[in-house]
N, C-alpha and C positions, 0 to 999 in steps of 0.2 A: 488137929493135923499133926500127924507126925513123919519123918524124914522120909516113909515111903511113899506119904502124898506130896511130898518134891520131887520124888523122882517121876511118880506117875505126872505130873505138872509138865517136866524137861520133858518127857518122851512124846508127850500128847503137843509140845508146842516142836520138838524136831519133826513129827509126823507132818504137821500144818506147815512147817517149811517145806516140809518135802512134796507136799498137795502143789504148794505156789510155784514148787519145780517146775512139777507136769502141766500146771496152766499155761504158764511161760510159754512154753514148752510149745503144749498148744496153741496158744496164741500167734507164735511164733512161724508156725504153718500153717496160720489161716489161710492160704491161699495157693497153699502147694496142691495141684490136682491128687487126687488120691488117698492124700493122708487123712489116717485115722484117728478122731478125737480119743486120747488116753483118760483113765481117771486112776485117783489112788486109791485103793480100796485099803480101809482100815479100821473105820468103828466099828463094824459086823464082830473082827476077829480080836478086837482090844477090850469091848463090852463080854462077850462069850470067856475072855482068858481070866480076866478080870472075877467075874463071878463063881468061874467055877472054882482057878485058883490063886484066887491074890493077885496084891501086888506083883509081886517078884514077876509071876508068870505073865502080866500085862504087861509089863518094860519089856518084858523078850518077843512082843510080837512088832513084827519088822512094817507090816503092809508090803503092799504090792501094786505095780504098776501094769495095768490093766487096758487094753481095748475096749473102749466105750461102745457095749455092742447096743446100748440104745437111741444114742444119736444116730441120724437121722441123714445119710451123704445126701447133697446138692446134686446139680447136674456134672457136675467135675467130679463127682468120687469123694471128694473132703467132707468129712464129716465134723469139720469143727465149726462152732454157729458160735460168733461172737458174745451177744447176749448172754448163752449161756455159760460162757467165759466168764466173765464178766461179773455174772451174779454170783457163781461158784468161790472167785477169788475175794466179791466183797464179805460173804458168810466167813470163808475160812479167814480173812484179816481180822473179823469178828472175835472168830475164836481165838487165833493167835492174842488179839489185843487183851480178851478178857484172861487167858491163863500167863499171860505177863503180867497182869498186875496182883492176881492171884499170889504168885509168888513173890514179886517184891512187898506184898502187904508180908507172907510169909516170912520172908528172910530180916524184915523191919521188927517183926515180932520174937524176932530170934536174937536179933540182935541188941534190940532192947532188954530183953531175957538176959544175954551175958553178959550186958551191964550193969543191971539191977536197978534200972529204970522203970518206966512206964509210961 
């Protein structure tokens, strides 16, 4: 691993902050007649930058907050379904949890490294 799989680490766990926004978010007006389940769209376009060109080009992809045009409105208009609140925020704490530790193993190892440990 080297300093640009740190960076791609931060950006992949500020995304996952920023998913937890829009669950909030949603959550938040579960019960508002009308409103629209949001989602964050960003592995499509982080996986695509990523491969075609690096690093660099993966940290410059923002994501985007999005109308969940597949959920499904109730009889109110709202289209946000708890459940899959729910399940969406426990995957991305998933992720968030595993690319934190990713990186404190990373920065343990670095830091060992500028002490001439092991």
């Amino acid at each position: 691993m080297n300093g640009d799989n740190l960076e791609l680490m931060n950006h992949i766990l500020t995304a996952s902050a920023r998913r937890h926004e829009v669950i909030a978010g949603n959550l938040a007006n579960l019960n508002v007649p009308g409103f629209q389940a949001r989602r964050f769209d960003f592995e499509e376009s982080f996986r695509a930058a990523l491969s075609e060109g690096g690093a660099e080009a993966a940290t410059n992809v923002q994501g985007e907050v999005v109308v969940d045009k597949t959920a499904k409105a109730k009889s109110d208009g709202n289209s946000v379904h708890l459940e899959r609140e729910l399940e969406t925020m426990q995957k991305n704490q998933l992720v968030y949890g595993l690319f934190t530790n990713l990186m404190q193993q990373k920065i343990g190892t670095l830091r060992r490294a500028i002490k001439g440990t092991s």
